[in-house]
N, C-alpha and C positions, 0 to 999 in steps of 0.2 A: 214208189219207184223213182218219181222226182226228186226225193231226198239222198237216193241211193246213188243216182245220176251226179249229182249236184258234187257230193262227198268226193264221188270216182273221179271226177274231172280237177276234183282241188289234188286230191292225191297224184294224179299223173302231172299235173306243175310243179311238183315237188321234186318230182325225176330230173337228176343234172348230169346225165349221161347213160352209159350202159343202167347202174343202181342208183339208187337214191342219194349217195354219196358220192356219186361221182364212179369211178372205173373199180371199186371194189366193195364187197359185200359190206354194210354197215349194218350198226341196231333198227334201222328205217326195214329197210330187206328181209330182214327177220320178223319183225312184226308182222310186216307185210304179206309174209309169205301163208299164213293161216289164210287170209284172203284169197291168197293165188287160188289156191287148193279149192276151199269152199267157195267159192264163186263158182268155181266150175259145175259143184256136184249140185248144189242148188239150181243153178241155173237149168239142168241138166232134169231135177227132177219139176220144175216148176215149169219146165219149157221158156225160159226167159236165159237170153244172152246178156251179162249183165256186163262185161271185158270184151267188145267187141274192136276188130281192129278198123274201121270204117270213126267210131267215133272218139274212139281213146286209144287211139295208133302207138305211142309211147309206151301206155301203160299195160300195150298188149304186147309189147314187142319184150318189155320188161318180163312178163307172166311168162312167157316163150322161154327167155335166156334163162330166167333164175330156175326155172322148174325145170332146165335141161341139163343140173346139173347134178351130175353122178352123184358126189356125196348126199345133196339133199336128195335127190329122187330116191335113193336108197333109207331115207326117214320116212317118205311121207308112206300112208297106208295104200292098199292097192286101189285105185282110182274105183274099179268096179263094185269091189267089197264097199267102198264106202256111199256108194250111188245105191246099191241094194238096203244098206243097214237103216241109213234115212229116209230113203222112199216108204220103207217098211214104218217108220216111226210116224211119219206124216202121214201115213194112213189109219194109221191107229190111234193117232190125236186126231184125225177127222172124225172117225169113227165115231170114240169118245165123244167128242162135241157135239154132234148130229144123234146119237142113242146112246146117251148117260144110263146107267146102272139105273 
């Protein structure tokens, strides 16, 4: 998690405005954005806020804008579907690893 911390805080000084490029989407926001998403659903099923706006104020304000926006909201998959499909995976890799065949 220190590592996780660490990374999150270099990534939010990279923000030089609304995006990472300044006032319009760039290839930075796109990368980024698999993060937006997955940070949530992870954090979600692990119990851990890992985008919080108390410690990475910028980089939550960014997760906020970029995720509110119509064209991509309409790519990403539906938040729930994807909190059930991995919760279900991570339990069956616990599974697996606690009672091997």
């Amino acid at each position: 998690m220190t590592e996780i911390k660490e990374a999150l805080k270099t990534l939010e000084g990279a923000l030089k405005g609304r995006f990472f490029g300044g006032e319009v989407i760039g290839f930075v926001d796109i990368a980024a954005s698999s993060l937006s998403i997955w940070s949530e659903v992870l954090g979600k099923i692990v119990g851990a806020k890992f985008i919080d706006s108390e410690k990475l104020p910028l980089l939550r304000s960014w997760f906020e804008e970029f995720t509110s926006i119509d064209l991509l909201k309409e790519s990403f998959p539906p938040y729930n579907k994807l909190i059930a499909t991995h919760k279900a995976r991570c339990e069956d890799h616990l599974a697996a690893k606690f009672f091997p065949n």
